[in-house]
Every structure is written in structure tokens, then in C-alpha cells.
GUZA-183718 format. One record per residue: z, y, x of N, C-alpha, C in turn. Coordinates in steps of 0.02 Angstrom, whole numbers, plus 50000, padded with zeros to 5 digits. Example, Ala and Ser with C-alpha at 12.3 -4.5 7.8 and 13.67 -1.06 7.14 Angstrom:
! residues 2
+-------+-------+-------+-------+-------+-------+-------+-------+-------+
|   n.z |   n.y |   n.x |  ca.z |  ca.y |  ca.x |   c.z |   c.y |   c.x |
+-------+-------+-------+-------+-------+-------+-------+-------+-------+
| 50390 | 49716 | 50660 | 50390 | 49775 | 50615 | 50390 | 49835 | 50660 |
| 50354 | 49888 | 50642 | 50357 | 49947 | 50684 | 50394 | 50002 | 50645 |
+-------+-------+-------+-------+-------+-------+-------+-------+-------+
This chain:
! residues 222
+-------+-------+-------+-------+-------+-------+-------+-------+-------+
|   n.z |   n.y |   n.x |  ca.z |  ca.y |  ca.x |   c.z |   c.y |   c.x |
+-------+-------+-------+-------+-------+-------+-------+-------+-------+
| 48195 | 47288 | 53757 | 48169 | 47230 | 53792 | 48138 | 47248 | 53860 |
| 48111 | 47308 | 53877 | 48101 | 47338 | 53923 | 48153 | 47314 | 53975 |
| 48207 | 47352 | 53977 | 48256 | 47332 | 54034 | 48276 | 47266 | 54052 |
| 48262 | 47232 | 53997 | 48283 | 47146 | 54015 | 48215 | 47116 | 54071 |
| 48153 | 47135 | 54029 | 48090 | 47100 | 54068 | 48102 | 47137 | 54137 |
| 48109 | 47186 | 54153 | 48127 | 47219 | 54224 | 48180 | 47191 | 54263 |
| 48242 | 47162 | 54204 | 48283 | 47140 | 54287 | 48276 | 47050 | 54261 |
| 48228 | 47041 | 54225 | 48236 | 46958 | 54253 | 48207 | 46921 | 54330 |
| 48236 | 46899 | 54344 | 48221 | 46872 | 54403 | 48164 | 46778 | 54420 |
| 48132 | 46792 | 54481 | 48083 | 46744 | 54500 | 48137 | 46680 | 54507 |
| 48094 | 46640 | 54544 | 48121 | 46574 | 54543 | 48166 | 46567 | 54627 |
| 48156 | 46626 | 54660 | 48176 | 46659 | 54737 | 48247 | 46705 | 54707 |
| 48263 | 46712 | 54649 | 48328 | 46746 | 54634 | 48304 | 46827 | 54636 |
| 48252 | 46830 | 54652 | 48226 | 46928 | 54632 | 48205 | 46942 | 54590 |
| 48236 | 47015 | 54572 | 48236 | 47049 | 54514 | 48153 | 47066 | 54519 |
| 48118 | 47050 | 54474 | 48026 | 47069 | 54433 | 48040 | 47155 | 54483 |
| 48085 | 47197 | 54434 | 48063 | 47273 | 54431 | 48081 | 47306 | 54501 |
| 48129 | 47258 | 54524 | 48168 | 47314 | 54556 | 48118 | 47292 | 54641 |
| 48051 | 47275 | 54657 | 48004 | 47286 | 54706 | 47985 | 47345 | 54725 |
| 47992 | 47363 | 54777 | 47971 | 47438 | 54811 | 47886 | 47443 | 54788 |
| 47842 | 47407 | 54811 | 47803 | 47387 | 54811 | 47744 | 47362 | 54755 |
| 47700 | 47365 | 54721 | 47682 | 47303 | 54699 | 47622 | 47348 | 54605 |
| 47603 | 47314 | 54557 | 47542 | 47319 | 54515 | 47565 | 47311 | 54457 |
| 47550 | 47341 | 54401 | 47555 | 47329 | 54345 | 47509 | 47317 | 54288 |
| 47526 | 47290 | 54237 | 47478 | 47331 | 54170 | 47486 | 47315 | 54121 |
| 47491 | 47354 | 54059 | 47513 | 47357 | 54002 | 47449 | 47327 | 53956 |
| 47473 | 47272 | 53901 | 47429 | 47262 | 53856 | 47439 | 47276 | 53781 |
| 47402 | 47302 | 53756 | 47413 | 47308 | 53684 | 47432 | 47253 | 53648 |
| 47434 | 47273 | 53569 | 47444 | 47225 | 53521 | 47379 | 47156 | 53499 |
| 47317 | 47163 | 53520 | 47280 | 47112 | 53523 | 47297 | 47077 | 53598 |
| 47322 | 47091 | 53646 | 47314 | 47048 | 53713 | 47269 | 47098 | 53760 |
| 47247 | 47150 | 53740 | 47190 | 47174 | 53782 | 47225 | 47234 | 53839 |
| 47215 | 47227 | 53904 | 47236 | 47258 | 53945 | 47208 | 47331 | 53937 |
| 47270 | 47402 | 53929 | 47264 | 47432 | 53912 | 47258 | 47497 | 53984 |
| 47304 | 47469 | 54021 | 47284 | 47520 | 54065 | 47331 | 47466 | 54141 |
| 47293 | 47504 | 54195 | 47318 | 47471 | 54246 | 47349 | 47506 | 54316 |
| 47402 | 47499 | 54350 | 47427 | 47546 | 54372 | 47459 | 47507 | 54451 |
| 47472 | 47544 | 54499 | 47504 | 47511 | 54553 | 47582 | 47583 | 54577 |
| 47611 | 47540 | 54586 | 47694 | 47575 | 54616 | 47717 | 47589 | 54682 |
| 47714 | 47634 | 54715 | 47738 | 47614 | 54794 | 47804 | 47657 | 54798 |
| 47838 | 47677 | 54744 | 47923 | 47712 | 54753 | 47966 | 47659 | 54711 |
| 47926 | 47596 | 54683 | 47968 | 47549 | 54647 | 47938 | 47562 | 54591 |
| 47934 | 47468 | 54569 | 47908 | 47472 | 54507 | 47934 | 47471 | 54431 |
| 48011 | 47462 | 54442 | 48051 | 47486 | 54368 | 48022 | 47554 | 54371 |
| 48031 | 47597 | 54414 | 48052 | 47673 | 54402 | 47965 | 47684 | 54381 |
| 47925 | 47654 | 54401 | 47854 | 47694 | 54388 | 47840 | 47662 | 54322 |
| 47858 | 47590 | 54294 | 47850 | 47585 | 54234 | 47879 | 47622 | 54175 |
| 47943 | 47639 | 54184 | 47999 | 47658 | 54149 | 47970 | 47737 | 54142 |
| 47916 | 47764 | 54179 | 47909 | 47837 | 54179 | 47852 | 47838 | 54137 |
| 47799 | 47779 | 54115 | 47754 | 47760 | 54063 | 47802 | 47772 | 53987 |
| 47832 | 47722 | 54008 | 47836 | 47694 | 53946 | 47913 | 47729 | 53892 |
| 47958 | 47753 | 53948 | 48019 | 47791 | 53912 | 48038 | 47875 | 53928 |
| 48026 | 47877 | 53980 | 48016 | 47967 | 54009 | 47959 | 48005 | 53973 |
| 47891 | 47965 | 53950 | 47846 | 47986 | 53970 | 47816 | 48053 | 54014 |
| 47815 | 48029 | 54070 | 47805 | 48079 | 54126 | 47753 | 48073 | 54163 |
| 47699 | 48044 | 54136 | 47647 | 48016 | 54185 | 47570 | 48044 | 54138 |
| 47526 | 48063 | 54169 | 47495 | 48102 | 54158 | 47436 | 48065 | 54076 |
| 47447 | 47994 | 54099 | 47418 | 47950 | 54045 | 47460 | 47945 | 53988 |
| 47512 | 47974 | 53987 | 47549 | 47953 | 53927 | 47543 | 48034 | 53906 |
| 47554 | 48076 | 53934 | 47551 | 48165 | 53943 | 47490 | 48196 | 53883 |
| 47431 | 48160 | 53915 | 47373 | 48163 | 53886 | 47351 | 48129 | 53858 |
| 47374 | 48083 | 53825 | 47369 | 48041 | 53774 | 47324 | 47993 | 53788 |
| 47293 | 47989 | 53835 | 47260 | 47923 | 53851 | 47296 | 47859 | 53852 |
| 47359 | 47835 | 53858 | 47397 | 47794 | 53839 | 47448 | 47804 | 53793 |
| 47432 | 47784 | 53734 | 47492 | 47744 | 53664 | 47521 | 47721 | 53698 |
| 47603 | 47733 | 53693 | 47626 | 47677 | 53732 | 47675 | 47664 | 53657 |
| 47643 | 47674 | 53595 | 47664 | 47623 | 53525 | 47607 | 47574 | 53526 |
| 47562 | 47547 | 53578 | 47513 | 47514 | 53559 | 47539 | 47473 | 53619 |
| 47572 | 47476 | 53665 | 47585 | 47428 | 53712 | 47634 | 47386 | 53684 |
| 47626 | 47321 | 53709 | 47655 | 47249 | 53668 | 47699 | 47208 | 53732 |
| 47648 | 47214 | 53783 | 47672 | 47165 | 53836 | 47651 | 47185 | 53883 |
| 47690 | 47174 | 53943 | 47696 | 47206 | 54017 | 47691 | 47138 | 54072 |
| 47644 | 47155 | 54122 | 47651 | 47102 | 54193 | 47641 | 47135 | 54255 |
| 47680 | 47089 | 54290 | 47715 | 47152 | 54354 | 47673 | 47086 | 54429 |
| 47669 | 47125 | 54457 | 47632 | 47085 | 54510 | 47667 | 47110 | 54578 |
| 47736 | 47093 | 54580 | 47778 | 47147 | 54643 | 47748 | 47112 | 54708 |
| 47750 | 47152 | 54780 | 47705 | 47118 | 54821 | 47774 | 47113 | 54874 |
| 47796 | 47063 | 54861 | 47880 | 47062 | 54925 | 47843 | 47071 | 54987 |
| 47780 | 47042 | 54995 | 47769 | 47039 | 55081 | 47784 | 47117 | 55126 |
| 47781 | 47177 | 55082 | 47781 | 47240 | 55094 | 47854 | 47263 | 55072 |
| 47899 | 47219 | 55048 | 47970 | 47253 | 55061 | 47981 | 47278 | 55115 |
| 47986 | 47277 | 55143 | 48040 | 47273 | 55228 | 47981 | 47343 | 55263 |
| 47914 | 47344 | 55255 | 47875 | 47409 | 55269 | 47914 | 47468 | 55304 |
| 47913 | 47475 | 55339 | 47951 | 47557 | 55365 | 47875 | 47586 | 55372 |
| 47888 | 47680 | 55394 | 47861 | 47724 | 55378 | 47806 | 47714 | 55429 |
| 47807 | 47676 | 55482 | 47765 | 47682 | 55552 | 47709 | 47629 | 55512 |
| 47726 | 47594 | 55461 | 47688 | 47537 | 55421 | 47657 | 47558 | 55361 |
| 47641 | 47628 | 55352 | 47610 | 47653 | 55279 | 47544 | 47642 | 55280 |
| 47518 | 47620 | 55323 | 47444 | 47604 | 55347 | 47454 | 47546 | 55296 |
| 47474 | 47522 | 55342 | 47472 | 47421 | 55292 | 47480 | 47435 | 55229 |
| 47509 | 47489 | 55184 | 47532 | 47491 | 55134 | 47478 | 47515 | 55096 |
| 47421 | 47568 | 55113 | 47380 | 47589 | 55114 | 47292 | 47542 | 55078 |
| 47300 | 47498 | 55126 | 47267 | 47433 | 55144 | 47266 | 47392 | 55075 |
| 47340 | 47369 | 55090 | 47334 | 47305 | 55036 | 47363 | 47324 | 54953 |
| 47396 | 47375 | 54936 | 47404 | 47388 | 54882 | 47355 | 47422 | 54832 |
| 47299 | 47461 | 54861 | 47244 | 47468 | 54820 | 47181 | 47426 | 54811 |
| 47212 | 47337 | 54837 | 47145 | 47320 | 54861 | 47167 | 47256 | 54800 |
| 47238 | 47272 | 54802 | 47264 | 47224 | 54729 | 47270 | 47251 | 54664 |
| 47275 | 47319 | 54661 | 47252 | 47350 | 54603 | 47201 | 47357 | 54569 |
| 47163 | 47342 | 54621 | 47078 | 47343 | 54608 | 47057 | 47280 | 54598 |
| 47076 | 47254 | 54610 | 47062 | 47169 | 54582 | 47075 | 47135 | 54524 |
| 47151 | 47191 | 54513 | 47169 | 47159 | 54450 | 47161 | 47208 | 54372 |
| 47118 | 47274 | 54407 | 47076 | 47314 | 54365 | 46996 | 47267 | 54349 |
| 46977 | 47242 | 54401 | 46901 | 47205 | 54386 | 46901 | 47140 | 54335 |
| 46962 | 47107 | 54359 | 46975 | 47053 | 54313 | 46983 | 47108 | 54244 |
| 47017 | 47130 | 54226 | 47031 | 47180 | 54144 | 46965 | 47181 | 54125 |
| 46928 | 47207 | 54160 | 46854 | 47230 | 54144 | 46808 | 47185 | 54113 |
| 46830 | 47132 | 54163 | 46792 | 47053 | 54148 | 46806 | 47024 | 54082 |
| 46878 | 47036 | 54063 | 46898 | 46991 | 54021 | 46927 | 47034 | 53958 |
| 46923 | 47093 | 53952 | 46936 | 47125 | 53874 | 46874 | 47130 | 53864 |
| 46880 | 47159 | 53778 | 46821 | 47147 | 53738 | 46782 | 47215 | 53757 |
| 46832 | 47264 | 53748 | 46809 | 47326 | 53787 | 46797 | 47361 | 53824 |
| 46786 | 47294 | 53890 | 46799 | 47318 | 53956 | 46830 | 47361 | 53999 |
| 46803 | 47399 | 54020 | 46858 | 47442 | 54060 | 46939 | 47470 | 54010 |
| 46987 | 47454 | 54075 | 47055 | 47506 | 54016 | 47040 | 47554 | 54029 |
| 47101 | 47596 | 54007 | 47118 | 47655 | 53975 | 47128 | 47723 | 54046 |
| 47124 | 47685 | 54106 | 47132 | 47733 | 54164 | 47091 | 47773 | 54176 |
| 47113 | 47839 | 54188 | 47067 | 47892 | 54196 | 47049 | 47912 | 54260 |
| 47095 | 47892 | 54326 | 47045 | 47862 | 54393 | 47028 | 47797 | 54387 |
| 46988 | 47777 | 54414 | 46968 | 47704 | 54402 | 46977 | 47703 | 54482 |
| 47025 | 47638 | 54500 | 47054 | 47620 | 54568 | 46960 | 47601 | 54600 |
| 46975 | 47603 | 54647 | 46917 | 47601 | 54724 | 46897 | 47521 | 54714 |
| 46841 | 47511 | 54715 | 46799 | 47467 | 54725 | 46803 | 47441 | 54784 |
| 46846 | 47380 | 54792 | 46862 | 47341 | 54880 | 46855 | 47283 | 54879 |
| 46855 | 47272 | 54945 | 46842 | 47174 | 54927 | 46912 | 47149 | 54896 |
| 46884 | 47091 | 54871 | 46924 | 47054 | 54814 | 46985 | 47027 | 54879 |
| 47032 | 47043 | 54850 | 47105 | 47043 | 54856 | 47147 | 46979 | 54805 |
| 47196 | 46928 | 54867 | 47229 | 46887 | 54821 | 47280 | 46905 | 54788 |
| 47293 | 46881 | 54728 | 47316 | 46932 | 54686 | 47387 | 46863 | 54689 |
| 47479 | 46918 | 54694 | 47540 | 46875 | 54716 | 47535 | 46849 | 54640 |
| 47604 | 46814 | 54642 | 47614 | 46791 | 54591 | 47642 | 46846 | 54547 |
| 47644 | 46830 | 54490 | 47650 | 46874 | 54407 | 47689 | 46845 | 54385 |
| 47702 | 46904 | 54327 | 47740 | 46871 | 54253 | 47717 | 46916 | 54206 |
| 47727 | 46890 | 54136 | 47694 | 46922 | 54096 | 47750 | 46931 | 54040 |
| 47784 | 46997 | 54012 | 47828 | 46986 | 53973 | 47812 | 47012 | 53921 |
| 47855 | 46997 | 53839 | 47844 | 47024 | 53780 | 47921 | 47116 | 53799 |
| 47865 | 47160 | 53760 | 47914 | 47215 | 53759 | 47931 | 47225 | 53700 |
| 47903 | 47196 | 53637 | 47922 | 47183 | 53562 | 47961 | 47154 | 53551 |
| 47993 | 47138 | 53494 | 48026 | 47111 | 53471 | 47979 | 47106 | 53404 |
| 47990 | 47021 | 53347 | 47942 | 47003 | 53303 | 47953 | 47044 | 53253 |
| 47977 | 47084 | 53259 | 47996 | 47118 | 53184 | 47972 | 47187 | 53190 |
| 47972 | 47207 | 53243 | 47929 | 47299 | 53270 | 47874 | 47269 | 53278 |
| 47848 | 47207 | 53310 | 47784 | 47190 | 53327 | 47750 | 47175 | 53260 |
| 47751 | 47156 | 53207 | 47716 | 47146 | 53136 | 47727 | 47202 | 53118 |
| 47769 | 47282 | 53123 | 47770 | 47359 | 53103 | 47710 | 47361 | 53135 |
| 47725 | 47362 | 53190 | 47676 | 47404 | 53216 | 47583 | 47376 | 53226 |
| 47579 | 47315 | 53201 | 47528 | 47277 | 53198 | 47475 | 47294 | 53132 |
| 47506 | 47313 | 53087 | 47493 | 47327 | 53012 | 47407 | 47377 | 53014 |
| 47368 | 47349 | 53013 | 47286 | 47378 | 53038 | 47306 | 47465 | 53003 |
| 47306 | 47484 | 52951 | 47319 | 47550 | 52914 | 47377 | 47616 | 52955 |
| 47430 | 47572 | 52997 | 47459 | 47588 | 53040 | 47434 | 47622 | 53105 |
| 47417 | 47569 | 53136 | 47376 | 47565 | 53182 | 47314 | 47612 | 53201 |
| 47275 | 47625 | 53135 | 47237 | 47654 | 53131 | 47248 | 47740 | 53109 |
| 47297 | 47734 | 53087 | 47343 | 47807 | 53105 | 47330 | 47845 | 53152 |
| 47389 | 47802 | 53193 | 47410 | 47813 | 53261 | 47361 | 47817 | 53305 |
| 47317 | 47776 | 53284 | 47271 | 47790 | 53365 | 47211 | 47848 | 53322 |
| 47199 | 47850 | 53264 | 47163 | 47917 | 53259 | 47193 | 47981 | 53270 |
| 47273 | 48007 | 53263 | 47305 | 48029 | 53294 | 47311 | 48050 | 53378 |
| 47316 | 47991 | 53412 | 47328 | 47984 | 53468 | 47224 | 48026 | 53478 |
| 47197 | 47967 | 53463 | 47109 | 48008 | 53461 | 47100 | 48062 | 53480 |
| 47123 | 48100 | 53418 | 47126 | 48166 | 53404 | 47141 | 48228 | 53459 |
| 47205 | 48213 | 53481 | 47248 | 48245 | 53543 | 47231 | 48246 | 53589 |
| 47177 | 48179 | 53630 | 47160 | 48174 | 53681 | 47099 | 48202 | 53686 |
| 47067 | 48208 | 53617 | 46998 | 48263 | 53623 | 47021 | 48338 | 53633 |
| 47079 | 48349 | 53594 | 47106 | 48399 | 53596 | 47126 | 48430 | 53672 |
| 47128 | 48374 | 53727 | 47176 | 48399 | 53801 | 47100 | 48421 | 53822 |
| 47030 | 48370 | 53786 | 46969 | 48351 | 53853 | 46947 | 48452 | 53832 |
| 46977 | 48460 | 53762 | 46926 | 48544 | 53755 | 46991 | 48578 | 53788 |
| 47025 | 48591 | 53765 | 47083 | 48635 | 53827 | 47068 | 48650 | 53899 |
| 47055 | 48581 | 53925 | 47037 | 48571 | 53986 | 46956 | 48596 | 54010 |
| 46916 | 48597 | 53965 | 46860 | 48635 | 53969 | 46812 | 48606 | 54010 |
| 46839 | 48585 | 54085 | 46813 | 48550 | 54140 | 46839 | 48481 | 54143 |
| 46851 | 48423 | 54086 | 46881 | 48355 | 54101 | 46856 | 48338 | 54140 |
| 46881 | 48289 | 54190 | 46846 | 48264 | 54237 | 46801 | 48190 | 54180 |
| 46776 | 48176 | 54234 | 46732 | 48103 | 54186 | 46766 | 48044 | 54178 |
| 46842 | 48034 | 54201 | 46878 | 47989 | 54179 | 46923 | 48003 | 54109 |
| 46941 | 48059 | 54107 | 46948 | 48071 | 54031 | 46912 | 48062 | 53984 |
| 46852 | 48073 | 53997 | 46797 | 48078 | 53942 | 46779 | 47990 | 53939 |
| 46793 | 47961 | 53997 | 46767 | 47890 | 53981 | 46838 | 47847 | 53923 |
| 46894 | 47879 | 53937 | 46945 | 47861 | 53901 | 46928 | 47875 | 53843 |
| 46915 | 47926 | 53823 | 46899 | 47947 | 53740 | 46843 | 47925 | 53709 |
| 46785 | 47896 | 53751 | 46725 | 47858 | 53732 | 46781 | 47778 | 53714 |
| 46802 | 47755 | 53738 | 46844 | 47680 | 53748 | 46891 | 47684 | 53690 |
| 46926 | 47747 | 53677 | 46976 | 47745 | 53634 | 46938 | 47761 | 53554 |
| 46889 | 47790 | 53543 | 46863 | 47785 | 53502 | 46838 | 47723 | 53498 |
| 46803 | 47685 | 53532 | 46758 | 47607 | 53518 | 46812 | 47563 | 53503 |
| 46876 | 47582 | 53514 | 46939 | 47544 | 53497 | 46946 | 47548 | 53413 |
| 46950 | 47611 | 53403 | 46971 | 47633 | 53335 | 46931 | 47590 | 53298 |
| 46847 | 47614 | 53312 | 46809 | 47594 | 53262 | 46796 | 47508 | 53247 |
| 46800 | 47483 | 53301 | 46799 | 47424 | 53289 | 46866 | 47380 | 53252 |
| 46942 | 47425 | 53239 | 46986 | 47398 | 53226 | 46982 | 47424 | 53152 |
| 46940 | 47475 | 53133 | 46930 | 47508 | 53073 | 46864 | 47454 | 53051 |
| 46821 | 47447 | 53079 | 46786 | 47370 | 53047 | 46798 | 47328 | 53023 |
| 46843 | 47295 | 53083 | 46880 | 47220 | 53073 | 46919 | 47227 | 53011 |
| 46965 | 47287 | 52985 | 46996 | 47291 | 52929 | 46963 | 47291 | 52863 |
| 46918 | 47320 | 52859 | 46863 | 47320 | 52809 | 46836 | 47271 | 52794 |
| 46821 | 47226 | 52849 | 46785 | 47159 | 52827 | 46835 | 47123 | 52802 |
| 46896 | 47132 | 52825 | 46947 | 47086 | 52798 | 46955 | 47090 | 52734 |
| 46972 | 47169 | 52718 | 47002 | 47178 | 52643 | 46932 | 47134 | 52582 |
| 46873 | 47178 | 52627 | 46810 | 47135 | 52593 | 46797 | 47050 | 52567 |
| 46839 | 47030 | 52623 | 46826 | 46958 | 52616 | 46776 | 46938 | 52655 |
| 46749 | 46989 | 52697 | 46682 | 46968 | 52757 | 46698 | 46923 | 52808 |
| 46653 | 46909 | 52860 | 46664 | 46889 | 52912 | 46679 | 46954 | 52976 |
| 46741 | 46920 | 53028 | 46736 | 46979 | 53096 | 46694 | 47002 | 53098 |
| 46669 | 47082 | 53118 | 46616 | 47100 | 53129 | 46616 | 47069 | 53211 |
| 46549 | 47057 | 53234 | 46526 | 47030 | 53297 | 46531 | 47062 | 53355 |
| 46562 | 47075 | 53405 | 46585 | 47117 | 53435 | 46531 | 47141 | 53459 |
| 46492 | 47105 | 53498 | 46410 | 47151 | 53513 | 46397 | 47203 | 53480 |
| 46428 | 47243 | 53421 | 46404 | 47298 | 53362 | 46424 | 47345 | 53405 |
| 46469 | 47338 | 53447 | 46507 | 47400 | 53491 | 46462 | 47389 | 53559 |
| 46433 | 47407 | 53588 | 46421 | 47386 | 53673 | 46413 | 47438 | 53705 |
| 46496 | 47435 | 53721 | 46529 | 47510 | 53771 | 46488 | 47485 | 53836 |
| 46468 | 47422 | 53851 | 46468 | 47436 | 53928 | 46385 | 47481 | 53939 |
| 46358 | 47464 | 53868 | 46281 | 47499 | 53854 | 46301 | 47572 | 53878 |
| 46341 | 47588 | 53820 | 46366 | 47650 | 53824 | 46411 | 47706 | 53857 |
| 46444 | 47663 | 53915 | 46457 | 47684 | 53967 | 46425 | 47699 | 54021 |
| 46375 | 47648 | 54017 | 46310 | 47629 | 54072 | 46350 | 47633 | 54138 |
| 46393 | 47586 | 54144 | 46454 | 47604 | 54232 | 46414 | 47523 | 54258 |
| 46412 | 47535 | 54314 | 46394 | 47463 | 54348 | 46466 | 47419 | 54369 |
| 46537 | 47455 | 54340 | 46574 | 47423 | 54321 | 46591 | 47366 | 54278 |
| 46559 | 47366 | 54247 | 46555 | 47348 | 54177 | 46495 | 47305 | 54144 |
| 46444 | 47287 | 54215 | 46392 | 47255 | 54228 | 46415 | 47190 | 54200 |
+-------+-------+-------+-------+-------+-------+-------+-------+-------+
């Protein structure tokens, strides 16, 4: 489903993926934006290096599952097609100023605030963000596999595991790794809650029980 959401085309007859230009970001299986990313060699090829090469340093180091990604939205920026090399300034300008906008919104609006990125894009003035699309990369029958809480909770203690495993290797993580593995754990545990209360017969636990942004203490996340 990957390759289909990439070459469907806008209501202008252009192909979503095939933009030189332009923002992404992957959401997990609850809806929650998992990590956020911008393209300037084209955005099939920089998604496609997430999600099927894995060749990108977030998928490398396990800071991105990409068995936990569900759905993909592409934010290609046409105004910067046509850009030649004397124009990398402009390119400079407006493509991190839309990445960053549409990293603050994530922040705003998952439960866990910040994603899964281990630079966190530059703090700029708010940038209008082009038009989107938002596609399914599941299909209903891998999406209820892979939804299954006991599953899930596998995989990402797994996945957990490995990425603690890169932060001691690495000896010197920088502090965006380490904020990933604080996030990816508050993920686990709260999806290891929610299951428990279920099997129990409880109510959701209240999400306030987790408060990463306490525990991050980032004025991101304010």
C-alpha cells in the first residue's frame, strides 16, 4: 500500500510522492504521530528509505518501529519545484520552517507529546503549512495482527530493548536518543496499562499517570 499512497495523485493531476521538495510523518497504530521528517532529494525516495530500505538512522537505531507505523501524510511543497541551485537559500528558509510547524502541532496534539525524532527540527516562526493527505499503509487484516496489545507489547519491548542497547554502545548518546527511549518507554508502559485494565475489566488508566512532559521537563512540551 506504500507504493499506491505515493503515486496517488492531487486534484492538480500530481503524483503525492514523486515532489522534490516537501514534509512528512508517520503515525502509529493509535493515530499518534510517531516521528516527523522533511525531504529535499524527493519525497518517495526519503520515505521509501524509512520504511522499506531501512537506511535511515531512526529506523537503524531503533528509534522508529516501522511495524508500528499505520498511516503516512505527505505535505509536498510544489512552490519549490522548479528551485535551481542559485535558489538553495529559499530552500533553506522555508522547508525547515514547515517541518517545524508540523513537529509543534505533533507535540500539541499526541498524548505523548513530542515524537520519536532524535533531532528535534529548529524552533521558527510558525510557517503555513501546504496542503496534505493522509494515507492508510495497512491493510484491515495486518492492521488487527498487528494491533493485538500482547503483540504490540512484544515488539516494542523488543524494539525498547535495542535502542537502550545502541544508547550503551554509543556510550556518548547525544540527548535526543535518550529523549527517544524516555518516550518509547512511556509508550510501552502506558499500552501495558491500558491492557491490564482491560483484561481486568477496569476503567482506561487516565493518561495524566504518565506526564512525560513533567518528565522531560522540555519547554517544548509546555
Amino acid at each position: 500500500m506504500l507504493d499506491q499512497a505515493l503515486s496517488e495523485k492531487d486534484t492538480d493531476g500530481r503524483v503525492w510522492g514523486n515532489a522534490r521538495f516537501g514534509c512528512y510523518a508517520f503515525y502509529d497504530l493509535d493515530g499518534e504521530v510517531l516521528y516527523v521528517g522533511s525531504a529535499s532529494e524527493g519525497l518517495r525516495t526519503r520515505v521509501r528509505r524509512h520504511l522499506t530500505g531501512h537506511r535511515t538512522d531512526a529506523v537503524a537505531t531503533r528509534i522508529l518501529d516501522v511495524h508500528e507505523v499505520a498511516e503516512l501524510e505527505l505535505w509536498p511543497i510544489w512552490a519549490l519545484e522548479e528551485v535551481g541551485r542559485s535558489d538553495r537559500l529559499r530552500v533553506q528558509n522555508e522547508l525547515p520552517g514547515i517541518e517545524s510547524a508540523i513537529y509543534r502541532r505533533a507535540v500539541a496534539e499526541n498524548q505523548f507529546g513530542p515524537p520519536l525524532n532524535e533531532v528535534t527540527p529548529a524552533d521558527m516562526n510558525p510557517a503555513t503549512l501546504p496542503p496534505s493527505r493522509r494515507f492508510a499503509l495497512l491493510d484491515e487484516s495486518i492492521r488487527q495482527e498487528r494491533s493485538h496489545p500482547d503483540a504490540r507489547l512484544a515488539r516494542r519491548a523488543e524494539n525498547l530493548a535495542r535502542l537502550a542497547s545502541t544508547v550503551l554502545e554509543r556510550g556518548s548518546a547525544n540527548d535526543g536518543m535518550r529523549r527517544a527511549l524516555l518516550i518509547q518507554a512511556a509508550r510501552f508502559t502506558a499500552l501495558a496499562a491500558t491492557h491490564l485494565a482491560y483484561v481486568r475489566g477496569l476503567p482506561k488508566p487516565y493518561p495524566a499517570v504518565l506526564d512525560i512532559a513533567g518528565l522531560l521537563d522540555s519547554p517544548e512540551v509546555d
